[in-house]
FIDREN-105863 format. One line per field, with one value per residue: residue in one letter; chain; x, y, z of N, C-alpha, C, CB in turn. Coordinates in steps of 0.2 Angstrom, whole numbers, plus 5000, padded with zeros to 4 digits. Glycine has a CB too. Layout:
% residues N
resn	c(a / ...) $
chain	c(A / ...) $
n_u	c(X / ...) $
n_v	c(Y / ...) $
n_w	c(Z / ...) $
ca_u	c(X / ...) $
ca_v	c(Y / ...) $
ca_w	c(Z / ...) $
c_u	c(X / ...) $
c_v	c(Y / ...) $
c_w	c(Z / ...) $
cb_u	c(X / ...) $
cb_v	c(Y / ...) $
cb_w	c(Z / ...) $
//
This chain:
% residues 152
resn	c(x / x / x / x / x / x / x / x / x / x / x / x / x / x / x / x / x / x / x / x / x / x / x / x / x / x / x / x / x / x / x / x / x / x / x / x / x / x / x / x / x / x / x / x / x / x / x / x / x / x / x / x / x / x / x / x / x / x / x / x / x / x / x / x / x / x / x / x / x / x / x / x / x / x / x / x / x / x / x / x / x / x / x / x / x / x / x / x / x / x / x / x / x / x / x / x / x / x / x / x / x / x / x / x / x / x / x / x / x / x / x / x / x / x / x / x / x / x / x / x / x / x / x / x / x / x / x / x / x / x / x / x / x / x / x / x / x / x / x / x / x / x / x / x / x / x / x / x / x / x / x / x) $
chain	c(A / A / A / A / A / A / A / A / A / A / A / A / A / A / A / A / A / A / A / A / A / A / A / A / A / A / A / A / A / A / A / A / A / A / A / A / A / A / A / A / A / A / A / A / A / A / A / A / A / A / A / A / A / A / A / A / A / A / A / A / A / A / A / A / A / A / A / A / A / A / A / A / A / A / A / A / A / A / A / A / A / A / A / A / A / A / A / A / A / A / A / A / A / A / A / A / A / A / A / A / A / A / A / A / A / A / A / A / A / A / A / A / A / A / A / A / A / A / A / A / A / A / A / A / A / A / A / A / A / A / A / A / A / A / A / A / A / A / A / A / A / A / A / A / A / A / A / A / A / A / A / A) $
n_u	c(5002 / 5002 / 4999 / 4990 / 4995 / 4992 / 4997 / 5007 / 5013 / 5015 / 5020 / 5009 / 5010 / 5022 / 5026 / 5029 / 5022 / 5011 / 5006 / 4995 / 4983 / 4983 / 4988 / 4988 / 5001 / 5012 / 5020 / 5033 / 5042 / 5039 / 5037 / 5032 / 5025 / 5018 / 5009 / 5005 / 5007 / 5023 / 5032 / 5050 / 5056 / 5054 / 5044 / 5040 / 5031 / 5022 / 5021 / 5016 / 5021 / 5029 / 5036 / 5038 / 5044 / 5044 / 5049 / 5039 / 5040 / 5051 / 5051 / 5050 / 5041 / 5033 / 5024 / 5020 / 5010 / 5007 / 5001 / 5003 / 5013 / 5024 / 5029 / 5042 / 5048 / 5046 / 5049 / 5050 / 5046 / 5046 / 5033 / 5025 / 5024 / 5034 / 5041 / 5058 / 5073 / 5073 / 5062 / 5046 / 5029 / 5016 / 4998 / 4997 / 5008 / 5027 / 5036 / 5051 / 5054 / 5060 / 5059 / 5048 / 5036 / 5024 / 5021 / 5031 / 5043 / 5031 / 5016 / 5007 / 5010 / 5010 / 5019 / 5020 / 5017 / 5027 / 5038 / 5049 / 5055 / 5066 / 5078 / 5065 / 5059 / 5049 / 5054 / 5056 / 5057 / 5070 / 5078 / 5083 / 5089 / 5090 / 5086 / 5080 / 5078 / 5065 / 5060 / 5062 / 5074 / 5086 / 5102 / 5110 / 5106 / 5099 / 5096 / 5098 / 5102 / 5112 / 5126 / 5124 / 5113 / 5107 / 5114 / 5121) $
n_v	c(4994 / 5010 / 5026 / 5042 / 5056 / 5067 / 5075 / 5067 / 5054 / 5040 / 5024 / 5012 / 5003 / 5001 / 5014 / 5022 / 5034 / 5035 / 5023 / 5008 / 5016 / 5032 / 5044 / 5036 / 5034 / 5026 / 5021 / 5026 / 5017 / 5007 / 4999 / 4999 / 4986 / 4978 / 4984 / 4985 / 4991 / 4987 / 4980 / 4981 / 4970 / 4951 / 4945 / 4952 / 4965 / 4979 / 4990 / 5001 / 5020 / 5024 / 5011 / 5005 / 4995 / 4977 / 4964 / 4948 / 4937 / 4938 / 4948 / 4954 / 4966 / 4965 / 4953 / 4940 / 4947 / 4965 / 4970 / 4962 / 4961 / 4954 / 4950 / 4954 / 4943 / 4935 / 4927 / 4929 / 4918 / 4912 / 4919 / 4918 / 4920 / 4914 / 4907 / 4915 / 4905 / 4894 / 4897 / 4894 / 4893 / 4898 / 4897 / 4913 / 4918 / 4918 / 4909 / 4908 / 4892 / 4888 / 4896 / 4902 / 4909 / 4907 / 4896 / 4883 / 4873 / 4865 / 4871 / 4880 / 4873 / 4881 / 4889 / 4886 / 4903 / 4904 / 4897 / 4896 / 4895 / 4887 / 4882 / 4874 / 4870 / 4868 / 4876 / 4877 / 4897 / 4902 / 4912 / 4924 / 4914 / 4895 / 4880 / 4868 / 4853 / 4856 / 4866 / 4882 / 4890 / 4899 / 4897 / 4904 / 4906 / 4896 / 4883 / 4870 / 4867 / 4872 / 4887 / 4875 / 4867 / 4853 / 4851 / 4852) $
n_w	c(5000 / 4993 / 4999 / 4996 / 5011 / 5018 / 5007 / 5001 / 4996 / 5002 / 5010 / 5018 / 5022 / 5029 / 5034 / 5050 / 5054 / 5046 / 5047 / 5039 / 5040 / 5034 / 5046 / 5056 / 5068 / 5074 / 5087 / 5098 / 5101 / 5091 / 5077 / 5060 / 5051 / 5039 / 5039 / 5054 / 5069 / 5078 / 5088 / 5087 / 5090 / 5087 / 5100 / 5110 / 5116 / 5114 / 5130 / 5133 / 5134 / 5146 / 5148 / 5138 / 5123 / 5130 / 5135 / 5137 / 5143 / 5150 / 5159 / 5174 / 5178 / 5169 / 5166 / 5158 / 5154 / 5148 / 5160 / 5171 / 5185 / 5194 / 5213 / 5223 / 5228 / 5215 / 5200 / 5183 / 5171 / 5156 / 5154 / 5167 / 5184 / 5197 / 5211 / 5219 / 5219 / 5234 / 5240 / 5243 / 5236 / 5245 / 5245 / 5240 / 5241 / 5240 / 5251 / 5265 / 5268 / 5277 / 5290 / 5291 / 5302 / 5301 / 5294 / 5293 / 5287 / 5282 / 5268 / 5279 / 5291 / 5307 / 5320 / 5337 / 5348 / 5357 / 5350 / 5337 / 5320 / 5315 / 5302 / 5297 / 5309 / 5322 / 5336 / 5353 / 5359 / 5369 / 5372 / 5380 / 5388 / 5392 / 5382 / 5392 / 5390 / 5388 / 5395 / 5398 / 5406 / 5416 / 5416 / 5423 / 5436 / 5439 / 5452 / 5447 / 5434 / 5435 / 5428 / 5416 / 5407 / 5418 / 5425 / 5441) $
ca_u	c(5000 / 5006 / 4994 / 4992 / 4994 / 4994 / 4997 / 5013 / 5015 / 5016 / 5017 / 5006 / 5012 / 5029 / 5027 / 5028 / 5016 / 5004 / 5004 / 4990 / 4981 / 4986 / 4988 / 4988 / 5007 / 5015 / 5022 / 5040 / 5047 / 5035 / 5040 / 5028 / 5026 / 5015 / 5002 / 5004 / 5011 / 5022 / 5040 / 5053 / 5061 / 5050 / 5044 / 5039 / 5026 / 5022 / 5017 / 5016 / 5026 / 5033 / 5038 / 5040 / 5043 / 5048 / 5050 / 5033 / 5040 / 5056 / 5052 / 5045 / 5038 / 5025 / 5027 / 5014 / 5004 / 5008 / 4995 / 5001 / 5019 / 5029 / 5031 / 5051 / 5054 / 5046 / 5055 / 5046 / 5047 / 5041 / 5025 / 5023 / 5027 / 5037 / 5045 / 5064 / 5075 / 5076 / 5056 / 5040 / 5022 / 5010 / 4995 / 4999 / 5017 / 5033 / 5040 / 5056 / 5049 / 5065 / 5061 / 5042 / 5033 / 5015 / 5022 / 5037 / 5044 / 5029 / 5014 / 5002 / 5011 / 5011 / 5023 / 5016 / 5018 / 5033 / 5042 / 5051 / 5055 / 5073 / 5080 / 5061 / 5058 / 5046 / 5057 / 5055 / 5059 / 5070 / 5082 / 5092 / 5090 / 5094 / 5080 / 5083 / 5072 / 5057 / 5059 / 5068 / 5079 / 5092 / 5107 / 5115 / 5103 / 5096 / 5101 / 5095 / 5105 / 5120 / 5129 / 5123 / 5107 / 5107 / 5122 / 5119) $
ca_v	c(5000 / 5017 / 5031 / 5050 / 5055 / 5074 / 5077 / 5064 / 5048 / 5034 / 5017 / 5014 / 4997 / 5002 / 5022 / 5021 / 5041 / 5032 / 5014 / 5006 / 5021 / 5041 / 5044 / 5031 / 5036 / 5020 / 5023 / 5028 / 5011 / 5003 / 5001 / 4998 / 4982 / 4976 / 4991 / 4987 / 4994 / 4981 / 4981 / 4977 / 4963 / 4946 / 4941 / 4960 / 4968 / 4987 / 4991 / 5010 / 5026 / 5024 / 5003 / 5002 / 4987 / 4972 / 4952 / 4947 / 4930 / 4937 / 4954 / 4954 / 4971 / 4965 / 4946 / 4939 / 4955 / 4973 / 4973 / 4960 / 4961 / 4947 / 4951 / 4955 / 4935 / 4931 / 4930 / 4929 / 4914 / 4911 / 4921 / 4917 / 4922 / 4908 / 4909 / 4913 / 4900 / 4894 / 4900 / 4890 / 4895 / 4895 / 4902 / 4920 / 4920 / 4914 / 4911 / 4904 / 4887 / 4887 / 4904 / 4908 / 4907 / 4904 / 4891 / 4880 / 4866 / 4865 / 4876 / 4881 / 4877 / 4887 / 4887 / 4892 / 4909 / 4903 / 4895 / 4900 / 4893 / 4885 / 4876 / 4871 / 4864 / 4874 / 4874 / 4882 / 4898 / 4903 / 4916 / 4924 / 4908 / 4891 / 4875 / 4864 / 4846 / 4860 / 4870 / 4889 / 4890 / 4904 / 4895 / 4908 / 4908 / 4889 / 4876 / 4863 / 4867 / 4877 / 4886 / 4875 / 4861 / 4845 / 4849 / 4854) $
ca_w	c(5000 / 4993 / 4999 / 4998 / 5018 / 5020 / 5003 / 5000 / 4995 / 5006 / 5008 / 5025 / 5024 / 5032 / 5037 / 5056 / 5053 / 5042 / 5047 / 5040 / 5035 / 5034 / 5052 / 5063 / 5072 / 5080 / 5097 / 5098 / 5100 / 5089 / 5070 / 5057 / 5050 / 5036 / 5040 / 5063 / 5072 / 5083 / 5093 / 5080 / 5091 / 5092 / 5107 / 5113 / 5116 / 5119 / 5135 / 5134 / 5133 / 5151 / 5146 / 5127 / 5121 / 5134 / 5134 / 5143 / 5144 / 5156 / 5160 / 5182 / 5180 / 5163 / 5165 / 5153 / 5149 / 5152 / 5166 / 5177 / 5188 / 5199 / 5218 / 5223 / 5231 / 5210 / 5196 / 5176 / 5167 / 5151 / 5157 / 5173 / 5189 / 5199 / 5216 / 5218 / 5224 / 5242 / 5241 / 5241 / 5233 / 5249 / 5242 / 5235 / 5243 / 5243 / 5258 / 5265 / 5274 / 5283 / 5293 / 5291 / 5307 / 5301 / 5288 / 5295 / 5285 / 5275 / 5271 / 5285 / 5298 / 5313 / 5327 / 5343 / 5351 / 5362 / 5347 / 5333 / 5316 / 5314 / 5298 / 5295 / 5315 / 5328 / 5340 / 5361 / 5359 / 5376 / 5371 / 5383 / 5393 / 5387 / 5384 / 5396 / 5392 / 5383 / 5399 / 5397 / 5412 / 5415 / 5420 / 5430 / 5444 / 5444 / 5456 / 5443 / 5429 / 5437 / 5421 / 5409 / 5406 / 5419 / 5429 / 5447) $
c_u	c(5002 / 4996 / 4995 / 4988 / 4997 / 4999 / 5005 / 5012 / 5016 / 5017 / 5014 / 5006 / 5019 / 5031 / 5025 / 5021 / 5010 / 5005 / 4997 / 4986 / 4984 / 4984 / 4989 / 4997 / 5009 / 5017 / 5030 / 5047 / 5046 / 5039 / 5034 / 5027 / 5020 / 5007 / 5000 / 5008 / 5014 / 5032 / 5046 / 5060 / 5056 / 5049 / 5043 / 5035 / 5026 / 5018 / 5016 / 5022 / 5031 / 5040 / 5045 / 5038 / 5047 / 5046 / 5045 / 5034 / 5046 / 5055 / 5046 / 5041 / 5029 / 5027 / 5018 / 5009 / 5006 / 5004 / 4998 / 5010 / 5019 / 5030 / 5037 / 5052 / 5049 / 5050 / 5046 / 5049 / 5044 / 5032 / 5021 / 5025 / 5029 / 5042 / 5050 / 5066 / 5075 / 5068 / 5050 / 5034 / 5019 / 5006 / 4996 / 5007 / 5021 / 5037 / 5047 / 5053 / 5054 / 5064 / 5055 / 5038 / 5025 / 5016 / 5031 / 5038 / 5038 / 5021 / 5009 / 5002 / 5014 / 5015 / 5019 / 5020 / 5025 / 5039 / 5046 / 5054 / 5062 / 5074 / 5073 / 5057 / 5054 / 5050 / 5056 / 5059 / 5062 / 5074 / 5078 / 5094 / 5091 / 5088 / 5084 / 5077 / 5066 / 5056 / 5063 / 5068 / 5086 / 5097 / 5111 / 5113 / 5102 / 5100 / 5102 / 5099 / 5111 / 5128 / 5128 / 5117 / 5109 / 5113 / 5120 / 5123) $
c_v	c(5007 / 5023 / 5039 / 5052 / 5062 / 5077 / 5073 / 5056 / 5044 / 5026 / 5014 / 5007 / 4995 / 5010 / 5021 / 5028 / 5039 / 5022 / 5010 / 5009 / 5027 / 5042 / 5041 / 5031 / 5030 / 5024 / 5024 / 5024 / 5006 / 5004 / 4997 / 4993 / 4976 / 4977 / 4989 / 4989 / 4988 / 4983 / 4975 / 4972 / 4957 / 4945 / 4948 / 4960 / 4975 / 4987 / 4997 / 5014 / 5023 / 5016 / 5000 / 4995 / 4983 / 4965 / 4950 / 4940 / 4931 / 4941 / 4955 / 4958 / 4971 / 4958 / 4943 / 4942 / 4958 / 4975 / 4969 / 4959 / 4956 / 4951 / 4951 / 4947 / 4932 / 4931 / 4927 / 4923 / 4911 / 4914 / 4920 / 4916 / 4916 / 4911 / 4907 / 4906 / 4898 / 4894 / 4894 / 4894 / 4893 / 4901 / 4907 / 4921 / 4917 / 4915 / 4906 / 4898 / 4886 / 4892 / 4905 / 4905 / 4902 / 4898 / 4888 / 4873 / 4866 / 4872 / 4876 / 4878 / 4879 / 4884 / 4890 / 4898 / 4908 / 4900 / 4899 / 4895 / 4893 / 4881 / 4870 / 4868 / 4870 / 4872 / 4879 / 4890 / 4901 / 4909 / 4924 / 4918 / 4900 / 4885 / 4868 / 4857 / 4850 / 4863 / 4876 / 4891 / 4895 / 4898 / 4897 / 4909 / 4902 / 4884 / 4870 / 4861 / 4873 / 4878 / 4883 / 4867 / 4855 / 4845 / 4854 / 4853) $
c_w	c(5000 / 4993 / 4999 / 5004 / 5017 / 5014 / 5001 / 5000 / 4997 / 5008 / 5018 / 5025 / 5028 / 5037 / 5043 / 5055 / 5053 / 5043 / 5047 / 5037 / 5038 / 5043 / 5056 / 5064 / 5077 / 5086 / 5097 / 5097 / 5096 / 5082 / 5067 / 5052 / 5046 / 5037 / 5049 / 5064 / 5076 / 5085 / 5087 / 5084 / 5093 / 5097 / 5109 / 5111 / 5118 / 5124 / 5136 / 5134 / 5139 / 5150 / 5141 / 5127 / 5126 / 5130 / 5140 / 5145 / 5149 / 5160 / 5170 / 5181 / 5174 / 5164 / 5162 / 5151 / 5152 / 5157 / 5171 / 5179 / 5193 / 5205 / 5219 / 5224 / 5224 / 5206 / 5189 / 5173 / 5164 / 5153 / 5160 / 5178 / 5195 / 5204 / 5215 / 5222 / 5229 / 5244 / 5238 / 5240 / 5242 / 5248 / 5236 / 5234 / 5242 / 5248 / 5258 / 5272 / 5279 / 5291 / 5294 / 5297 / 5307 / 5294 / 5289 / 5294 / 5278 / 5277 / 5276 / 5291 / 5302 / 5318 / 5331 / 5344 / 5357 / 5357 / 5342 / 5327 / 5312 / 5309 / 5295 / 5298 / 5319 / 5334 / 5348 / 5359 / 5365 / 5376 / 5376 / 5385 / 5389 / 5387 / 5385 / 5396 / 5393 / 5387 / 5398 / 5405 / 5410 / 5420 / 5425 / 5435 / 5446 / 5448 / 5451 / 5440 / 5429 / 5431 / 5416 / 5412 / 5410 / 5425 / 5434 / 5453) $
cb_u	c(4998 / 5012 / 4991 / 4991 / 4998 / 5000 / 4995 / 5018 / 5017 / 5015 / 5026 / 4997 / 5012 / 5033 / 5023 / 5036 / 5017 / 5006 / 5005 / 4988 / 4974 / 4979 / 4985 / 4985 / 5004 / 5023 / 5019 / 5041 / 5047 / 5027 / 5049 / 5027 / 5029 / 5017 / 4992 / 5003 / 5007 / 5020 / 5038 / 5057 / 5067 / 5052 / 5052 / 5043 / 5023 / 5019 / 5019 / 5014 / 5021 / 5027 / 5033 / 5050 / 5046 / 5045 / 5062 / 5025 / 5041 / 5061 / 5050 / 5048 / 5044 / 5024 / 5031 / 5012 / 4994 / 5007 / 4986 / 4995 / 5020 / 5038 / 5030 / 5054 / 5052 / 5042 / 5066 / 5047 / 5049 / 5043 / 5022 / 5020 / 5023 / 5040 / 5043 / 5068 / 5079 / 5081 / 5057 / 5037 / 5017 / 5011 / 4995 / 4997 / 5019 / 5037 / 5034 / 5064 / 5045 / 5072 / 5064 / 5037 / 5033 / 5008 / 5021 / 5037 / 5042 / 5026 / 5013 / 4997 / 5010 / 5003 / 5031 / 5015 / 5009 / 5031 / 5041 / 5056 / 5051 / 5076 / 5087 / 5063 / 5066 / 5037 / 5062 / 5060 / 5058 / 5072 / 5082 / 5094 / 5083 / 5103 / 5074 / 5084 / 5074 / 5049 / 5060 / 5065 / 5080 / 5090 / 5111 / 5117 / 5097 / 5093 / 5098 / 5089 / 5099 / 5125 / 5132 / 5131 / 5107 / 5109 / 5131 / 5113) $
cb_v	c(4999 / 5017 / 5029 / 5055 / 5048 / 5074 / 5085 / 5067 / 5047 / 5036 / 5010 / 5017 / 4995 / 5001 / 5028 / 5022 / 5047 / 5035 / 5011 / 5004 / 5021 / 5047 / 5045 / 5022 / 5041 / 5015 / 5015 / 5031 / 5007 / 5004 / 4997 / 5003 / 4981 / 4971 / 4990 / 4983 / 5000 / 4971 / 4976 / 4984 / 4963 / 4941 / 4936 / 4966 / 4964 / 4994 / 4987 / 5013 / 5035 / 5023 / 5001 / 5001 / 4986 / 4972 / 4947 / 4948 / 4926 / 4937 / 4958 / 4957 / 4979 / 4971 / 4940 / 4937 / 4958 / 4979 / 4972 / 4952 / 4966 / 4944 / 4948 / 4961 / 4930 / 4930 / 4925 / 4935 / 4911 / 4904 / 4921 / 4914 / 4928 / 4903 / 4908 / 4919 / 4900 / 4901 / 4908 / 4886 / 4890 / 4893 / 4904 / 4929 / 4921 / 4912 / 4910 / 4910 / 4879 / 4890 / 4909 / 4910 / 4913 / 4912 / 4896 / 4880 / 4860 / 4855 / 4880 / 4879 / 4875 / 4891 / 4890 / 4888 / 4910 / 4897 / 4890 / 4905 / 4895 / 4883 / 4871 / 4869 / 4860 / 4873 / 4872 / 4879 / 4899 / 4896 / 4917 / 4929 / 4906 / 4888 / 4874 / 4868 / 4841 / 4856 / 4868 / 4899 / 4881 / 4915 / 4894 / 4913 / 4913 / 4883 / 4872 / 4862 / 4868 / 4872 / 4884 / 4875 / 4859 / 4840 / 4850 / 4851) $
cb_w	c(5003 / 4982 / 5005 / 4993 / 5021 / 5027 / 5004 / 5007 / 4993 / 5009 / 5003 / 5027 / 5019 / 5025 / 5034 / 5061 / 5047 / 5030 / 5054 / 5045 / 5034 / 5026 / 5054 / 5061 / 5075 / 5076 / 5105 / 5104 / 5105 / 5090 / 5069 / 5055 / 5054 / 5037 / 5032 / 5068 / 5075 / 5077 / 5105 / 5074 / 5099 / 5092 / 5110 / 5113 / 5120 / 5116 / 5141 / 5140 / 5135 / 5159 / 5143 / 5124 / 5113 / 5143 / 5138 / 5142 / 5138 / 5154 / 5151 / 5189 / 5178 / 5154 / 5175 / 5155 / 5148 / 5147 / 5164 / 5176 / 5189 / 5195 / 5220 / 5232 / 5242 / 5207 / 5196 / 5171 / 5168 / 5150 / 5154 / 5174 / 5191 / 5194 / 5221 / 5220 / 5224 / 5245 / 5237 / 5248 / 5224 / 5256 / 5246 / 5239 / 5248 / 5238 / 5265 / 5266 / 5271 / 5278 / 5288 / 5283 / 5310 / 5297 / 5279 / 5301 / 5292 / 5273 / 5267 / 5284 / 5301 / 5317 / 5329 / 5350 / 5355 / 5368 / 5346 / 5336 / 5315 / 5320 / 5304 / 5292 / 5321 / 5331 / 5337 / 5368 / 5355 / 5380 / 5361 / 5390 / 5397 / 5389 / 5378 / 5403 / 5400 / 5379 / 5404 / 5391 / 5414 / 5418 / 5417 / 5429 / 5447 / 5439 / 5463 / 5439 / 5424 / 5445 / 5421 / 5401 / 5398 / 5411 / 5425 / 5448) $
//
C-alpha cells in the first residue's frame, strides 16, 4: 500500500506516521510492519510510553501482559510468575519454609507463640535463657541446671 497521507505519497504498509492508514502514528518504540504497528524485536510487546517494548516472557515488572507484575521474592518465566530459589508458593506468597513462622517446613504450619522457626523445626523459643528438656531455664541463677542444662 502506497497512499496519499497529507498530501505525500506513502506506503502505510511500512510508514511508522501512516501505518495502515494516513495517520495512525506507531508509538516511539513501535515500528511499522505490514500496515501494525508492533515492537521490532520478536517476542515483545508494547506496554506504553513509560515501558516500550519488553520480553513478557522474562520481564518481572510486565510478565505475561503489560498489566500483570511478579512480587520482589518472583521472578518471570516464560510468562509466569514463579517463586525465587530457596522460596515455596504458599497460596499468593513465597516464603522461605526454613524461617516463616506461620508456615514451618511446609505450608500452613504454625509454630506456637513461644516458638520459633529454625532450619524448618518449631522449636522452644527461650532466648536469653537456654532449653533445658522444653523448659527455658536461665542457667545463671538455677540450682537445677548450674551454668549450663542438667548439671547441678
Amino acid at each position: 500500500g502506497e497512499a496519499l497521507c497529507s498530501g505525500s505519497c506513502t506506503n502505510t504498509q511500512t510508514d511508522a506516521n501512516n501505518c495502515g492508514t494516513c495517520g495512525n502514528t506507531c508509538a516511539a518504540a513501535e515500528i511499522c510492519s505490514a500496515g501494525q504497528c508492533a515492537c521490532p524485536t520478536a517476542g515483545e510487546e508494547y506496554c506504553g510510553v513509560n515501558a516500550g517494548c519488553v520480553n513478557t516472557n522474562t520481564n518481572r515488572m510486565y510478565c505475561g501482559d503489560c498489566s500483570n507484575f511478579c512480587a520482589s521474592t518472583e521472578a518471570c518465566l516464560n510468562g509466569g510468575c514463579v517463586c525465587l530459589f530457596g522460596l515455596t508458593r504458599c497460596g499468593e506468597q513465597c516464603l522461605d519454609l526454613s524461617s516463616s513462622h506461620s508456615n514451618c517446613g511446609t505450608c500452613g504450619n504454625a509454630c506456637a507463640s513461644n516458638e520459633v522457626c529454625t532450619n524448618g523445626q518449631c522449636v522452644l523459643n527461650c532466648a536469653p535463657f537456654d532449653d533445658c528438656g522444653g523448659s527455658c531455664v536461665n542457667t545463671a541463677l538455677s540450682t537445677s541446671h548450674c551454668g549450663a542444662c542438667g548439671n547441678q
